[in-house]
C-alpha positions in Angstrom: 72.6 90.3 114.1 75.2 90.2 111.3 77.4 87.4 111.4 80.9 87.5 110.4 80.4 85.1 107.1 78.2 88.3 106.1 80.6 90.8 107.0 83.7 89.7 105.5 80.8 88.9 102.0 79.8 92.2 102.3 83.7 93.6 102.6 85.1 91.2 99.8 82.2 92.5 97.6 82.7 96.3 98.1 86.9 95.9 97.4 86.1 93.6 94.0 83.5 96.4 92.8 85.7 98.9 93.6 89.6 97.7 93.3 88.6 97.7 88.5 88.2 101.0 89.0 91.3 102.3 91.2 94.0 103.0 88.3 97.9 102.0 88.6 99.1 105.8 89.0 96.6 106.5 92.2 97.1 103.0 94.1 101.3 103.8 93.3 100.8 107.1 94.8 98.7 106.0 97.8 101.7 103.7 98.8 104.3 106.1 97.6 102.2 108.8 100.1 101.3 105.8 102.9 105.3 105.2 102.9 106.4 108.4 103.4 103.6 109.4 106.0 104.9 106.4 108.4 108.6 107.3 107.9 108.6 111.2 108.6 105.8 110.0 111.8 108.6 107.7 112.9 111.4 110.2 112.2 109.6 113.1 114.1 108.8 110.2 117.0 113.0 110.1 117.3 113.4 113.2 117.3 110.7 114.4 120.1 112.3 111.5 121.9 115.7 113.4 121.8 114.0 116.5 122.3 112.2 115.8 125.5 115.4 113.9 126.7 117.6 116.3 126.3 115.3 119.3 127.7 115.2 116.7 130.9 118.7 116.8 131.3 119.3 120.8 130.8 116.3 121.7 133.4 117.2 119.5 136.1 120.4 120.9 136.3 
């Protein structure tokens, strides 16, 4: 059974290996792309919202 002393070892090893190796321009365009991902999800949660709400309205008339 792994305990989590191990597990969070075995993490923090596999990011410092691998974080020398991830270069400025693709970690700025993961955010850039991780940024715009959860605004447009959020904007296109609004507007479903106002869909469904609005379709609610007109039918049970």
């Amino acid at each position: 059974m792994k305990t989590l002393p191990t597990k969070v070892g075995t993490l923090g090893g596999i990011v410092a290996c691998t974080f020398p190796h991830i270069g400025r321009q693709e970690l700025l365009a993961t955010c850039i792309l991780a940024i715009l991902g959860a605004v447009i999800s959020f904007l296109t949660t609004l507007l479903l919202r106002q869909i469904f709400r609005w379709a609610s309205k007109f039918f049970k008339l």
